[in-house]
C-alpha positions in Angstrom: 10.4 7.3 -38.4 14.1 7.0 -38.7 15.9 8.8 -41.8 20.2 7.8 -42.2 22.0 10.1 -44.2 25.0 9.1 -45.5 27.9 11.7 -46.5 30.9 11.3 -48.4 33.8 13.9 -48.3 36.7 13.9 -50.7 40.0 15.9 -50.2 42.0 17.7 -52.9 44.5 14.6 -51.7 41.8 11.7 -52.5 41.4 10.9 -48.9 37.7 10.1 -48.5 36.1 10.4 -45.3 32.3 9.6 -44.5 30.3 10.6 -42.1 26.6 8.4 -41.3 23.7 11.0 -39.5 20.9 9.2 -38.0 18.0 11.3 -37.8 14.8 9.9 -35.5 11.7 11.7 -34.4 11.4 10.7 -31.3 9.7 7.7 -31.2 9.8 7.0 -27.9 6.0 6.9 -27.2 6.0 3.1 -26.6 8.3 3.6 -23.9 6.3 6.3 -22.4 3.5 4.4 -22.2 5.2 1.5 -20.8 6.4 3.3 -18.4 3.2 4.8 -17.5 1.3 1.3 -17.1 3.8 0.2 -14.9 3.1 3.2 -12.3 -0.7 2.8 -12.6 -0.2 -1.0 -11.7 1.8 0.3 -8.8 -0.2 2.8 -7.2 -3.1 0.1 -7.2 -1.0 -2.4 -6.1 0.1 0.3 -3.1 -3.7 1.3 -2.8 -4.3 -2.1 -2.2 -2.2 -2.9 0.2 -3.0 -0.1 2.4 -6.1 -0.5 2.2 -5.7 -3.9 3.8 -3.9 -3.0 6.3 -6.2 -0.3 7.2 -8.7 -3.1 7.7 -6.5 -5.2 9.7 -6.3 -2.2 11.8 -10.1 -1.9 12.4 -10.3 -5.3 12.9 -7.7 -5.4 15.7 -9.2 -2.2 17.1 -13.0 -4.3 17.3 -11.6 -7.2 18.6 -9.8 -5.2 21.6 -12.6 -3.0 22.4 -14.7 -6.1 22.3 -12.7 -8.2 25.1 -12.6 -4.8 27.0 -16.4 -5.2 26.8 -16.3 -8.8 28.2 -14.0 -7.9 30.8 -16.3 -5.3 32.0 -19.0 -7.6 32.1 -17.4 -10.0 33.9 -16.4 -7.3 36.6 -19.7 -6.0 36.8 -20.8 -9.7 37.4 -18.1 -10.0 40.4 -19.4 -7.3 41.7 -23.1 -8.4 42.1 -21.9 -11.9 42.8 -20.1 -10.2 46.2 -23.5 -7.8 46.6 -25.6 -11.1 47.1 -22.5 -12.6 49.4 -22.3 -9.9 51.3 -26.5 -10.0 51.3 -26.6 -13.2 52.8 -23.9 -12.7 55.6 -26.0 -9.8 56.8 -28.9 -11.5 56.9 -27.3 -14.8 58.5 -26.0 -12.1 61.2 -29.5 -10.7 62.0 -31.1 -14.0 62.7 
């Protein structure tokens, strides 16, 4: 609630002078919680976003570990691949 007072002062000369007072109770509460919705949106919004990129990161982190996995695979297959080779030239030797 807002209350104006209005005050009239008059000299022994007749010069008048007024003076206005505005009185207010302070009520700023809309503001307040304004202001307040606005941060919650933004810490979700922040959340949010972290939280994404935290699974980006995983994702990233699979995906390498999985073509590590495929590599090994394939060297392990090189490797039996020149086993047998190396087999069969031993056993073409012998004969």
């Amino acid at each position: 609630m807002t209350e104006e007072r209005i005050t009239e002062t008059s000299s022994p000369t007749g010069d008048t002078h007024t003076t206005h007072t505005v009185i207010s109770d302070g009520g700023s509460s809309g503001s307040s919680w304004g202001m307040l919705v606005v941060f919650l949106i933004l810490a979700m919004l922040g959340f949010v976003v972290f939280t994404q990129m935290s699974n980006s990161e995983i994702a990233k982190d699979n995906a390498v570990t999985e073509a590590a996995n495929q590599v090994g695979n394939a060297a392990e297959q090189v490797g039996d691949a020149a086993q047998t080779a190396g087999e069969a030239v031993e056993g073409a030797v012998d004969q």
